[in-house]
C-alpha positions in Angstrom: -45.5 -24.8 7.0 -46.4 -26.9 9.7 -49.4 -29.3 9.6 -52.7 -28.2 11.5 -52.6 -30.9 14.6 -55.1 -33.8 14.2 -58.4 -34.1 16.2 -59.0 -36.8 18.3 -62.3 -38.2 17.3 -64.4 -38.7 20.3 -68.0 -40.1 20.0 -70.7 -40.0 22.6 -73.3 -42.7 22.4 -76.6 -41.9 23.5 -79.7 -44.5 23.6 -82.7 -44.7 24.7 -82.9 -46.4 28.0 -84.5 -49.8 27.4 -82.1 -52.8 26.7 -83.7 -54.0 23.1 -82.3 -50.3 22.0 -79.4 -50.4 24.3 -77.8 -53.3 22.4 -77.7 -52.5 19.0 -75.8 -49.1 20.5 -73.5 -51.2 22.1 -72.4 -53.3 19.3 -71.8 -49.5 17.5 -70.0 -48.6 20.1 -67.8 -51.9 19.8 -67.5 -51.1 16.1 -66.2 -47.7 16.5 -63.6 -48.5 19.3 -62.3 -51.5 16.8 -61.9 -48.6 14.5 -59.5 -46.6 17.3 -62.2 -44.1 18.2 -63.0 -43.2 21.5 -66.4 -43.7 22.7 -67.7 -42.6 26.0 -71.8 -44.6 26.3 -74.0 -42.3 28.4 -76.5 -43.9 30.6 -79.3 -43.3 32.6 -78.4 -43.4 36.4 -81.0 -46.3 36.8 -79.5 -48.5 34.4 -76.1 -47.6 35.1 -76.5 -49.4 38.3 -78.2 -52.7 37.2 -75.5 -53.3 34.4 -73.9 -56.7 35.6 -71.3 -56.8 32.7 -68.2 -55.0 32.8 -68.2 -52.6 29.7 -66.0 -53.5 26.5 -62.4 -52.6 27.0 -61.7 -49.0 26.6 -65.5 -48.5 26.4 -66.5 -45.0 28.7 -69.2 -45.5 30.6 -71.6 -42.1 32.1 -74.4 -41.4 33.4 -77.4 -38.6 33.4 -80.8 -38.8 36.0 -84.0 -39.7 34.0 -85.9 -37.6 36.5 -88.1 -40.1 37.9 -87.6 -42.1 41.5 -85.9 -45.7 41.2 -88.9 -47.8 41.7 -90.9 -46.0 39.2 -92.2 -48.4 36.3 -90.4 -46.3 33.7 -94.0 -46.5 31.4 -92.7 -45.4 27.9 -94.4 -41.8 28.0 -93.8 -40.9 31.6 -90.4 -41.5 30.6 -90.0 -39.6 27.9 -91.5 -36.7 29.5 -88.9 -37.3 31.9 -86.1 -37.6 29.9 -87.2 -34.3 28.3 -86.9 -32.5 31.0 -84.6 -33.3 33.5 -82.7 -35.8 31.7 -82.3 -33.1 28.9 -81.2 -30.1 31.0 -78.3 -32.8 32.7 -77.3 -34.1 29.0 -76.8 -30.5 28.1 -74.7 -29.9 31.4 -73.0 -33.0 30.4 -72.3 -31.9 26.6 -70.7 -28.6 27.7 -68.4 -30.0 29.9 -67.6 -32.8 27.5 -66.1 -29.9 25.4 -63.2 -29.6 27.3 -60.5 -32.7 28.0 -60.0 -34.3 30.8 -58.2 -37.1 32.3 -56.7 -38.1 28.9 -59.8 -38.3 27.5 -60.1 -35.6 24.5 -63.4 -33.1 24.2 -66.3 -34.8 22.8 -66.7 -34.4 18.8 -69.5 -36.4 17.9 -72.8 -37.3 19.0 -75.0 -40.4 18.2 -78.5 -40.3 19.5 -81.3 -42.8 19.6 -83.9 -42.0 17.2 -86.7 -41.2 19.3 -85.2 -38.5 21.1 -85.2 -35.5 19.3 -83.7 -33.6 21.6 -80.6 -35.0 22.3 -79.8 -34.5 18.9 -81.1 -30.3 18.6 -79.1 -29.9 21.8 -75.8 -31.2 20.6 -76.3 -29.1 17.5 -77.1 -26.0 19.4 -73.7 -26.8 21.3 -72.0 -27.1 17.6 -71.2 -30.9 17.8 -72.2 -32.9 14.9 -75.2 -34.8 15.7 -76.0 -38.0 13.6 -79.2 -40.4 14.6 -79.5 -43.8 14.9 -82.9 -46.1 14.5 -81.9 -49.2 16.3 -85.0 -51.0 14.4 -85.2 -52.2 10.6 -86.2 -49.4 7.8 -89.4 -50.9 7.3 -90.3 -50.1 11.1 -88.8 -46.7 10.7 -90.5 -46.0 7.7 -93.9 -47.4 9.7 -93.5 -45.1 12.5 -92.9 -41.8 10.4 -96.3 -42.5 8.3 -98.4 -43.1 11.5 -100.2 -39.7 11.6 -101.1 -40.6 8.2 -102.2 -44.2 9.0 -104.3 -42.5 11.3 -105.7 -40.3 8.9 -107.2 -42.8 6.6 -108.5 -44.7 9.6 -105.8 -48.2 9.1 -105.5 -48.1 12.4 -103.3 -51.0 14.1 -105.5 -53.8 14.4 -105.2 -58.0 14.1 -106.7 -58.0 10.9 -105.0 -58.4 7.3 -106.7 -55.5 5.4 -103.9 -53.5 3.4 -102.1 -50.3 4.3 -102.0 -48.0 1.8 -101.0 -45.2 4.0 -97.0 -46.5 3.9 -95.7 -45.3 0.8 -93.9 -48.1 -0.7 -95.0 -50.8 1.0 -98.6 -50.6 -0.3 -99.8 -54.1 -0.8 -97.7 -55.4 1.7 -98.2 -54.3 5.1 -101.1 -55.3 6.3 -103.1 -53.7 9.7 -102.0 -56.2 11.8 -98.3 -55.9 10.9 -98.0 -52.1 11.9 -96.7 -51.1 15.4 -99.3 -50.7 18.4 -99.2 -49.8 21.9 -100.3 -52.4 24.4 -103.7 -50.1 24.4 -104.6 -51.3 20.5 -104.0 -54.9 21.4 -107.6 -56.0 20.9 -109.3 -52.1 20.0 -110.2 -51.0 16.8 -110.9 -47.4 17.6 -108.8 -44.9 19.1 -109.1 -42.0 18.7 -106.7 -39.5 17.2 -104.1 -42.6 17.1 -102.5 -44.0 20.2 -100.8 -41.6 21.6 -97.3 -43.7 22.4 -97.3 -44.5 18.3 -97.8 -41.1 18.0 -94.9 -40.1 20.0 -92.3 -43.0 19.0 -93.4 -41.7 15.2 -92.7 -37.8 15.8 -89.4 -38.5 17.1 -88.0 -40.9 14.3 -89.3 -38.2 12.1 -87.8 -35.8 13.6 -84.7 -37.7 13.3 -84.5 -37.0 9.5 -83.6 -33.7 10.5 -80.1 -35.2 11.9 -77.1 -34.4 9.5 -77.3 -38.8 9.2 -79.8 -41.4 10.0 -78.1 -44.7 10.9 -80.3 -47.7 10.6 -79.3 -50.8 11.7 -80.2 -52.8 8.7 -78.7 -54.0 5.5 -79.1 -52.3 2.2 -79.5 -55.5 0.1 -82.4 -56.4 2.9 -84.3 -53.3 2.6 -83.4 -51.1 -0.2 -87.4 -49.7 -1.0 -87.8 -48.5 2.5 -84.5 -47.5 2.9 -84.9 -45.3 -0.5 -88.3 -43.4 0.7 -86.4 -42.7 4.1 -83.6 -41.0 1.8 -86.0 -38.7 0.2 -86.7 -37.6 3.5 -83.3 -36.9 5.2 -79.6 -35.3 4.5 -78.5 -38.6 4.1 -78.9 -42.4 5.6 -76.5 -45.5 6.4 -77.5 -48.7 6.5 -75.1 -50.8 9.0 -76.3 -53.7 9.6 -77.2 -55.9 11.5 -74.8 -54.8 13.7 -75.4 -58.3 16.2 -73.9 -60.1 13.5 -70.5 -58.7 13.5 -69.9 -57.2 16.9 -67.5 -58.6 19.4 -69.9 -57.1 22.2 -71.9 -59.2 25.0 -74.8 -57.7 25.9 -75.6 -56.3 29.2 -77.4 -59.4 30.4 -75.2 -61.9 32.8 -73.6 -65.4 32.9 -75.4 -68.4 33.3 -74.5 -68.6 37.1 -75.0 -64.8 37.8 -79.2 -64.2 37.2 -80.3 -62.1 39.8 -83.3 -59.7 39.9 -81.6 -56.4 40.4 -78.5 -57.7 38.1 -80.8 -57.3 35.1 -81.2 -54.2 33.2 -85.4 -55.0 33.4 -87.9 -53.8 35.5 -91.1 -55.6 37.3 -93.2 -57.9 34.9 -95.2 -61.2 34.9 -94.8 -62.1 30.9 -93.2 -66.2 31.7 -93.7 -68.6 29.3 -93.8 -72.2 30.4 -92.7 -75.4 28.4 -96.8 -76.6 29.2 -97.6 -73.7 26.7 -95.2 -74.6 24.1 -95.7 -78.4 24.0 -99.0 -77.7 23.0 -98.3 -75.6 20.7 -99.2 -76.5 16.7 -96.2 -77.4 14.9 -94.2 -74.8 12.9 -95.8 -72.2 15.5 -94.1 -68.7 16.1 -92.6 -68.3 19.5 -92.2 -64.4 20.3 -90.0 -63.0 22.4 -90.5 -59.0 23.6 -87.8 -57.1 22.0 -86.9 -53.3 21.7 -87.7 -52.0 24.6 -89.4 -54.6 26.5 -89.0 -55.0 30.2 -88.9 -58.6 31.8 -87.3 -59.4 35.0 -86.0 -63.0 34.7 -84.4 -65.5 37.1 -82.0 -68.5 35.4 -84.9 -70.5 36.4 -87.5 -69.0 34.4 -84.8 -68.5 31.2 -84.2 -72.4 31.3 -87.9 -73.1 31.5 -88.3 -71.2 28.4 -84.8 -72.4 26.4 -86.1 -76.5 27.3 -89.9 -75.0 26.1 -88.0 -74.0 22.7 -86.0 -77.1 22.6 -89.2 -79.5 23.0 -91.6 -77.7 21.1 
């Protein structure tokens, strides 16, 4: 009897568009090509164009509209509600014809979505291709954002001080308010409201994640193995794979040294510079912070050497 033929595994890597959540899915993507799978990386048309490196070898590279016009900030929930729409109804034209090969590349048979779009995942589903998510931030974080409607509940709202969370299970006595995420609106608030309303949003959708058929995180077990256990309890299952930056062969989408221009940069509009004045007075042993997932500088080389000869001297 002759053997039923093999399947061509074909992943499809979706993340969500900001470039401190783009990188973690590249270095996946590196991962899974090193492991002979193919991998087409869907992009938003708008960052599509900016990227100034060329893609890892055999790496696919596609692209869906966000919905908005190019010079629009991209402000985190304008975006979503974006993506939601019009950036949904193209992923799911995108996904059905990704069911068919073409041009030697064979019908897409797996789909891994960034965490904090919920539907990306439901729509694959719907269209019967395995959907597993992936939480491009540490457990702890993840684990943060799903309690936030019940941070909110007991009143811990995000705010610089160091009173305890208890509304965290498993990391009571160890969070405290300061440590848990904020929008830039909670930055010096106490109050507001119902919860901020961006935390809020970030949290429904990496909850809603758990509903995936596998919630990647890129973190390491031995790291975080209490968080990681509470988010178990709460999906099908959960794979720690990380830190993926530590083993991946991929650059990120940033430039060369001799190639910083403003549109090359996968950033949009901003005025966050830090100068080497700042850090020079700085107290010793002093933090130096650096935006990260889903922060949106615009950088010349000029301003990135001011701040590596700051780091240096301080």
């Amino acid at each position: 009897m002759d053997s039923a033929p093999t399947v061509a595994v074909h992943v499809l890597v979706f993340p969500w568009p900001r470039q401190g959540l783009i990188n973690p899915m590249l270095h996946l993507a590196t991962a899974l090509l090193d492991a002979g799978v193919h991998v087409t990386f869907l992009h938003t048309e708008h960052n599509l164009c900016r990227i100034a490196r060329a893609p890892p070898p055999r790496l696919r590279l596609l692209s869906i509209p966000d919905g908005l016009p190019d010079d629009h900030p991209r402000h985190y929930m304008e975006l979503m509600e974006s993506m939601c729409t019009t950036g949904s109804a193209a992923y799911r034209a995108l996904l059905l014809s990704s069911l068919l090969p073409a041009h030697d590349v064979p019908p897409v048979t797996c789909v891994v979505a960034d965490g904090t779009m919920p539907f990306a995942t439901d729509i694959a589903e719907e269209l019967g291709i395995p959907a597993l998510a992936f939480c491009t931030f540490s457990a702890c974080s993840s684990l943060a954002f799903m309690s936030m409607p019940k941070v909110f509940e007991l009143g811990e709202n995000p705010f610089p001080a160091d009173d305890p969370v208890c509304g965290v299970l498993g990391m009571e006595g160890i969070l405290r308010r300061r440590d848990l995420p904020r929008g830039p609106g909670l930055c010096s608030t106490e109050q507001s409201g119902g919860g901020d309303p961006m935390i809020l949003k970030i949290g429904e959708g990496v909850s809603h994640s758990c509903k995936a058929r596998a919630l990647i995180i890129n973190t390491a077990a031995s790291m975080e193995r209490p968080a990681l256990a509470h988010i178990a309890s709460r999906t099908r299952d959960v794979f720690a794979v990380g830190p993926l930056h530590a083993s991946s062969r991929s650059a990120t989408l940033f430039p060369k040294h001799g190639n910083f221009e403003k549109k090359s940069i996968l950033c949009s509009h901003g005025n966050s510079y830090i100068y080497t004045s700042g850090l020079k007075e700085s107290p010793a042993a002093s933090c130096y912070f650096v935006p990260s997932a889903g922060a949106l500088w615009v950088l010349v080389w000029g301003n990135i050497s001011i701040q590596l000869i700051g780091v240096h001297v301080a």
